[in-house]
C-alpha positions in Angstrom: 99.4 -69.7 28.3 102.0 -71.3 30.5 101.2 -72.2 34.2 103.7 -69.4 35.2 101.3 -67.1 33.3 98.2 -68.1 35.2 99.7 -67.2 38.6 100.1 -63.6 37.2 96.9 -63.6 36.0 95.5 -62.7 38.7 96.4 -60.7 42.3 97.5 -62.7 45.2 95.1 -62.6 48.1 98.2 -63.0 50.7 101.4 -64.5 50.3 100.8 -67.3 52.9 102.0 -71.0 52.0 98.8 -72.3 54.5 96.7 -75.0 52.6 93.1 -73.0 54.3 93.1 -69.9 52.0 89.5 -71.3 51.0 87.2 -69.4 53.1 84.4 -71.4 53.1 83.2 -75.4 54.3 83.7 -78.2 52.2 86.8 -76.8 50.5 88.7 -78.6 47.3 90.7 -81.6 49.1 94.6 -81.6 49.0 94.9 -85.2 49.0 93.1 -84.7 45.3 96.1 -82.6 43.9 99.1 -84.0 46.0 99.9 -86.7 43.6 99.4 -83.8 40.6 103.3 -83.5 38.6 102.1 -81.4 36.0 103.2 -83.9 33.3 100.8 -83.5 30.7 99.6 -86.5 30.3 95.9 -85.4 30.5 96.1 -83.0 27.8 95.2 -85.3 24.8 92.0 -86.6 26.7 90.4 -83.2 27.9 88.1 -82.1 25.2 88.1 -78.3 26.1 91.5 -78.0 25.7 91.4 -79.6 22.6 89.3 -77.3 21.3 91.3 -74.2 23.1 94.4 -75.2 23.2 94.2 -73.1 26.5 96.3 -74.4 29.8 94.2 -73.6 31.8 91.2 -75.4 29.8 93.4 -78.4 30.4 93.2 -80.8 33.5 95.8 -79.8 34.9 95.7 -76.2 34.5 93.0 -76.4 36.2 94.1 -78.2 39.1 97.1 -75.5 39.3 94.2 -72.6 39.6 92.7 -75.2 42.4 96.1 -75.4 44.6 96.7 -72.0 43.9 93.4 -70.5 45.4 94.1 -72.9 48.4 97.7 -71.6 48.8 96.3 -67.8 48.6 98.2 -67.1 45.4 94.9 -66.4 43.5 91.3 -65.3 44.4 88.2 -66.8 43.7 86.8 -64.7 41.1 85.5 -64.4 37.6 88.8 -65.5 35.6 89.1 -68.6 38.6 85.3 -69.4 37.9 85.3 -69.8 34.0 88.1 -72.9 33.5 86.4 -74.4 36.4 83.1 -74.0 34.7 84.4 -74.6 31.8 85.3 -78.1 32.2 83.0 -81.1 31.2 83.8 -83.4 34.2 83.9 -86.1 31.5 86.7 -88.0 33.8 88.9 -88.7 31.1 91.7 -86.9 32.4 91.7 -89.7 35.3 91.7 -92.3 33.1 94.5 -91.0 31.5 96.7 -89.9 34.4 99.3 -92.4 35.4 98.9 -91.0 39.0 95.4 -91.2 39.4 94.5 -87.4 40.5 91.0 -87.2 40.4 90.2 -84.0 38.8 86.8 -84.3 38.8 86.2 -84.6 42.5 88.6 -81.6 42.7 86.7 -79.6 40.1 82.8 -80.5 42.2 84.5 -79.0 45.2 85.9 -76.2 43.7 82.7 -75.3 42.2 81.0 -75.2 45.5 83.4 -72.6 46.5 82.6 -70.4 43.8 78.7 -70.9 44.1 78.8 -70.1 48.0 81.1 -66.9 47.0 79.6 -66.2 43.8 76.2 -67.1 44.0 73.8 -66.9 40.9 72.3 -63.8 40.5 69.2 -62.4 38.1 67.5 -64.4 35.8 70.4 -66.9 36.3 69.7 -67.5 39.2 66.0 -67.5 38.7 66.5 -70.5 36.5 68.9 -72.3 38.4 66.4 -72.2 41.6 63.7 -73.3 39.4 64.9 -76.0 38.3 67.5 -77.3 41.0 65.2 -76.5 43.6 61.8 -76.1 42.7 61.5 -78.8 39.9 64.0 -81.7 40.3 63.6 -82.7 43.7 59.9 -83.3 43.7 58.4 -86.4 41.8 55.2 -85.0 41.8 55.9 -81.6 40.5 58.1 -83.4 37.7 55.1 -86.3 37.4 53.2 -83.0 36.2 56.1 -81.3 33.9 55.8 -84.8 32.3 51.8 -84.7 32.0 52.1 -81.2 30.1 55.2 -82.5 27.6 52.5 -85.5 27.1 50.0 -83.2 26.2 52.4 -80.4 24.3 52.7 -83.2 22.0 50.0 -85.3 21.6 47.6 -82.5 21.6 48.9 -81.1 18.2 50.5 -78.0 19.9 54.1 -79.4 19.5 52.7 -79.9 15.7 51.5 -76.5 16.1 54.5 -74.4 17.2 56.7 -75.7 14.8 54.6 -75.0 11.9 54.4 -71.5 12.7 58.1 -71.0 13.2 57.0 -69.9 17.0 59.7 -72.5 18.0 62.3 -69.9 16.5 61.7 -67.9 19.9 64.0 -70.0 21.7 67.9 -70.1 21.3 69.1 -72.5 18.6 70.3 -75.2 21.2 67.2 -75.7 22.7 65.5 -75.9 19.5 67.4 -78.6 18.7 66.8 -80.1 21.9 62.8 -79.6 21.4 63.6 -80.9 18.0 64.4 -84.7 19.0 62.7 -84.4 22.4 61.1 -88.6 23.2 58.0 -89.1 23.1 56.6 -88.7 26.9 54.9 -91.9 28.7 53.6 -92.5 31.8 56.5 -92.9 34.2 57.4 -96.2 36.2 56.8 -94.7 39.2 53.6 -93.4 39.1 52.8 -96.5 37.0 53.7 -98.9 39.9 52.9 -96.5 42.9 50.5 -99.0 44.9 52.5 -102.2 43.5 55.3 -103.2 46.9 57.5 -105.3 44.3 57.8 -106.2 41.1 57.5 -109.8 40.6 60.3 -112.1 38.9 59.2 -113.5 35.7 60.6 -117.1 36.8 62.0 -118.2 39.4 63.4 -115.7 42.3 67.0 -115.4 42.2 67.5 -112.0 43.8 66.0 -108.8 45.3 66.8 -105.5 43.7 66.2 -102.2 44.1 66.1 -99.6 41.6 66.9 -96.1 41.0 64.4 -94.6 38.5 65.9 -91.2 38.5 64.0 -88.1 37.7 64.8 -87.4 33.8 65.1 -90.6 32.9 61.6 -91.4 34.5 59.9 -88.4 32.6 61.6 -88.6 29.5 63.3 -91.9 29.1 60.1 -93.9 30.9 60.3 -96.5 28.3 64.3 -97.2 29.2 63.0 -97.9 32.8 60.2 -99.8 31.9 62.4 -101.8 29.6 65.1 -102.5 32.9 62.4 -103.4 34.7 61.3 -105.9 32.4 65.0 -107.4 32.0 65.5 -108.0 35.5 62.1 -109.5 36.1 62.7 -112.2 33.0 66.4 -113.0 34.6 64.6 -113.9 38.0 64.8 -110.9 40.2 62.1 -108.9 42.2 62.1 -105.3 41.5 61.4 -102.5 44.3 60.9 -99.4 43.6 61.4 -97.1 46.8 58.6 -95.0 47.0 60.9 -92.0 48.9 63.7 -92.0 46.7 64.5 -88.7 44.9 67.0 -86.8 42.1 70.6 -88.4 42.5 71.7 -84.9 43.3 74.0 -84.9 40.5 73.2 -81.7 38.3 73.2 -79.9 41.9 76.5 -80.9 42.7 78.3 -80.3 39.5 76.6 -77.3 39.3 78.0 -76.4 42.6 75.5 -76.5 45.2 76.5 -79.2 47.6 74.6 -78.7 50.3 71.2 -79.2 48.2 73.7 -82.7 47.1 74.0 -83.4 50.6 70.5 -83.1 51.5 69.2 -85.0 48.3 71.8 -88.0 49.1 70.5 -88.6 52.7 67.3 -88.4 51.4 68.3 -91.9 48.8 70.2 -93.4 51.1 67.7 -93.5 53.6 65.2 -94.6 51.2 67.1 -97.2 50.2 68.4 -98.7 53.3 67.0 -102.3 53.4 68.3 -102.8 49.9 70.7 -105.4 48.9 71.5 -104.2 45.2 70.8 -100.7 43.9 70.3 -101.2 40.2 70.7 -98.0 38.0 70.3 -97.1 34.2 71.7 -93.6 33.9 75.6 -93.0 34.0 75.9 -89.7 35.5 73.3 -91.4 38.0 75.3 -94.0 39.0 78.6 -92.5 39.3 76.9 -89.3 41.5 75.6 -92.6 43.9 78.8 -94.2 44.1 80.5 -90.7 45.1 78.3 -89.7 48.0 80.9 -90.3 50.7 82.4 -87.4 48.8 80.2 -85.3 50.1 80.4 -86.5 53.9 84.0 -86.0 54.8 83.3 -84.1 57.2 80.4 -85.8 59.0 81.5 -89.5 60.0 78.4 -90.5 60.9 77.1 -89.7 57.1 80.3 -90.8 55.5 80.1 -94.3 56.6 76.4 -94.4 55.7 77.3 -93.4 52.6 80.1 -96.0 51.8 77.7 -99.0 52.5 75.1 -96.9 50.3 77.5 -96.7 47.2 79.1 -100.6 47.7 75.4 -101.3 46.8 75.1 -99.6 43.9 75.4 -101.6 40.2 75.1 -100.3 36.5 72.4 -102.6 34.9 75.0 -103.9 32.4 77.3 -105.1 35.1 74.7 -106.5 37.4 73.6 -108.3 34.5 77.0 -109.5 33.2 77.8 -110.4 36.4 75.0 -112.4 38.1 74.1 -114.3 34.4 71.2 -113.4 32.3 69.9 -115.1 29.6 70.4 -114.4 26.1 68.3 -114.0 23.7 67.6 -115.8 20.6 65.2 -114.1 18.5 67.5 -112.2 15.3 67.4 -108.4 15.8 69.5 -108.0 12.1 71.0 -104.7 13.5 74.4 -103.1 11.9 75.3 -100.7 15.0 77.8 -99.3 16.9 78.6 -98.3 21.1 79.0 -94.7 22.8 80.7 -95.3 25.8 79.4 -92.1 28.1 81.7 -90.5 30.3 80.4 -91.7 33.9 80.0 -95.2 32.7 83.7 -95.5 30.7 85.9 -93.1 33.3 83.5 -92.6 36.3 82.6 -96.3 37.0 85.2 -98.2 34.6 82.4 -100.1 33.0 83.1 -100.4 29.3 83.1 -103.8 28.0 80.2 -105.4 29.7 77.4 -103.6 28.0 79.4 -104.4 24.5 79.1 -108.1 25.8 75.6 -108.2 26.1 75.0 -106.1 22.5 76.8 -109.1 21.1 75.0 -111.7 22.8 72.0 -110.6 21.2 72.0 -112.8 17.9 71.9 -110.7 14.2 73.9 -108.0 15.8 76.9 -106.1 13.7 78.9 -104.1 16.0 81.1 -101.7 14.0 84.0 -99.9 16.3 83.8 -96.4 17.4 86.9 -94.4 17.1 87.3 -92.7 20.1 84.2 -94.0 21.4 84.7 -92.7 25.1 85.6 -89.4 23.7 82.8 -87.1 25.5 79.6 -85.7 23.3 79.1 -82.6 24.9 76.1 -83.5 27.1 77.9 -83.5 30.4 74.8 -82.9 32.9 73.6 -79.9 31.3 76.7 -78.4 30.2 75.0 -78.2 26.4 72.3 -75.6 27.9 75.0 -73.7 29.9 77.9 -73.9 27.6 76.2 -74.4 24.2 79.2 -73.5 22.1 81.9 -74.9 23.7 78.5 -78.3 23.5 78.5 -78.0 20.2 82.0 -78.1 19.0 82.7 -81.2 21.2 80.1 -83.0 19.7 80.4 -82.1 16.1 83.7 -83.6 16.6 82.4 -86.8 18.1 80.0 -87.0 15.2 83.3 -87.3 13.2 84.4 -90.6 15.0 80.4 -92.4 14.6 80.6 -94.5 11.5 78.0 -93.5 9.1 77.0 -96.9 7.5 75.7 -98.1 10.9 71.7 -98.4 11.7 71.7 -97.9 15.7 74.3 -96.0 18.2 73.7 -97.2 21.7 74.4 -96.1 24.9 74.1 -96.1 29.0 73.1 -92.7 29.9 69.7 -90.3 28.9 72.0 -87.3 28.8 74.2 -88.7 25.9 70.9 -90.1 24.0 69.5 -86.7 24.0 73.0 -84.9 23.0 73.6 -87.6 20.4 70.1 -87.6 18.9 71.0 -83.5 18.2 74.0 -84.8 16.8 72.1 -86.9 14.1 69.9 -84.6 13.0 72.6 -81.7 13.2 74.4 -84.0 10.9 72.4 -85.6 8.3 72.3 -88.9 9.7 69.4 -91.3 9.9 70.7 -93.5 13.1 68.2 -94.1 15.8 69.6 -93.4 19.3 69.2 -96.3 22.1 70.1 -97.5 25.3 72.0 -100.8 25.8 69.1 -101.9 27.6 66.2 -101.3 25.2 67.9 -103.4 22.5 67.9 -106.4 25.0 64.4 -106.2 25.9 62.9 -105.9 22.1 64.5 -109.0 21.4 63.0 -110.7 24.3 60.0 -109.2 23.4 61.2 -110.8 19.8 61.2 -114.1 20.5 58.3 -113.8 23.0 56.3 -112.8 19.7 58.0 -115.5 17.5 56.8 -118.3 20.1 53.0 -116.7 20.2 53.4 -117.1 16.5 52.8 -113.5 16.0 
């Protein structure tokens, strides 16, 4: 379908030219699409249109449908709503364009449009209030979704259901996802709820905060506890913030802004008198480093928010930048690097964390082809969009080199998707962060000096 063919795909709304055909706040920003020449350069890096072959699954069919809407040659409707959907927000299509449009950013805002026109309906909706709303935003309530995981599988239920083929209830994606769900530990943050800060393990260098986010803290608990252990053996003092909250992420590329907005005053008030924001999740990061993006119309917020996201540091750069030290205990590991989305395109962090997997001695690092080619996890684009999930990671399965013993990674969405991926596929690769690796060989040579 040509981008002539996507204008007559759908009825005109008016025939003005006047940029403010959106008709509700917080509209897709112009300066996003101005620099937009249509010249294709995007179209190898966009998975979905890879798969579709579809213009207006590409980048920049998509940011056609965008200008359009605003210019009142198309309405915001069903056939607008599924390419805008549709799309992973995997940022590729940014690092890619010579021009730097920022697709992604355009595609956020032009989801919120559709959610405030469109807004979920039925058991839809019932879900996405449930767990946007309801579940997400409060530690405590996700403190005791973590409690009942704990006990779904140490109880011998999870044993149980599966047995009985009861499991076979539930769609086939989530089965996989239940298949290769971690196993659930106490998370940091009720673990060190009376404790003010975190001690260095040596001498004090630096003061850092840190973001423990809300799935990574109820299902990736040990990833945390392994950052915090990293940072405290390379001389800092870990805080944890006791009013932090979600990132806001999911919200926001699921469309609802507002709860985005209200979620990042919430962080950025709780992390205020902080010097360094360390964070271990990708799509975490990259949502913190984007909250003036959701303030462009309040000053006050907007320049709160800038200071906010200046603070903010993946753990693999913080480390690679300030110095750590490096390990010498022989982890004997043949293994290779995911580079996930919001860590490769949204933050442009690629080699550090490679840098610090080879600093650790024993360590094979076989290439990736394609390695910051996006798995399908995409926030929770593989429960929304399961097909469209599955295809794109089937075909990153392709690129992961099959004699290797570990694939690593920056970001508990990824893990998850690529530990479907392994089982999906055959493969006997165990699924790590960056992080973890680093700690188990401090742990290692800690062990090696006891004499254990």
């Amino acid at each position: 379908m040509s981008l002539r063919e996507l204008d007559l795909k759908q009825e005109p709304t008016c025939t003005s030219n006047s940029l403010s055909n959106y008709l509700w706040s917080d509209p897709p920003d112009e300066n996003k699409w101005a620099d937009c020449v249509h010249c294709g350069m995007c179209l190898e890096s966009c998975p979905t249109y890879e798969l579709t072959g579809q213009e207006q699954h590409s980048p920049r069919g998509r940011v056609h449908l965008i200008k359009s809407v605003a210019e009142g040659k198309l309405t915001v409707n069903e056939q607008f709503m599924d390419p805008v959907f549709a799309c992973l927000d995997c940022r590729a299509c940014t690092t890619a364009c010579p021009a730097d449009v920022n697709v992604g950013g355009l595609i956020e805002e032009a989801r919120g449009q559709i959610r405030q026109a469109m807004p979920l309906t039925g058991w839809k909706g019932a879900v996405n209030k449930l767990f946007l709303q309801e579940l997400f935003p409060h530690q405590n309530r996700l403190n005791s979704l973590g409690s009942l995981l704990k006990f779904y599988q140490k109880s011998g239920m999870q044993k149980a259901v599966r047995k009985t083929g009861l499991i076979n209830i539930m769609p086939k994606h989530l089965v996989e996802m239940e298949s290769i769900m971690p196993e659930v530990n106490e998370p940091v943050r009720k673990k060190y709820k009376n404790v003010d800060v975190i001690k260095a393990k040596s001498e004090t260098k630096k003061e850092v905060a840190m973001l423990t986010g809300c799935v990574m803290d109820v299902m990736f608990s040990d990833v945390n506890e392994a950052t915090i252990n990293v940072l405290t053996r390379n001389g800092n003092d870990v805080i944890i913030p006791r009013n932090q909250t979600c990132c806001g992420a999911l919200h926001v590329h699921a469309g609802d802004r507002e709860t985005g907005r209200k979620l990042a005053k919430k962080n950025i008030e709780a992390f205020k008198d902080a010097d360094k924001i360390i964070v271990n999740a990708a799509g975490c990061g990259s949502m913190l480093k984007e909250y003036h993006e959701l303030f462009r119309d309040d000053p006050e917020w907007h320049d709160k928010a800038v200071e906010f996201s200046e603070k903010v540091e993946d753990i693999s750069k913080y480390l690679h930048d300030t110095g750590y030290e490096k390990p010498k205990a022989e982890m004997k590991v043949r293994m290779t690097y995911h580079d996930a989305c919001h860590l490769a395109h949204g933050q442009g962090i690629r080699q550090e964390p490679r840098d610090i997997l080879l600093d650790i001695p024993g360590v094979e690092m076989v290439h990736m082809p394609n390695s910051d080619r996006c798995c399908g996890s995409a926030g929770i684009y593989n429960i929304t969009n399961p097909g469209m999930a599955g295809a794109i990671l089937d075909s990153k399965m392709e690129n992961v080199p099959e004699d290797v013993e570990m694939i690593s990674m920056g970001n508990p969405g990824c893990m998850l998707q690529m530990a479907v991926g392994v089982q999906k596929h055959g493969r006997n690769q165990k699924v790590v962060h960056t992080i973890q690796l680093l700690d188990w060989a401090y742990q290692k040579e800690d062990s090696l000096k006891e004499g254990k």
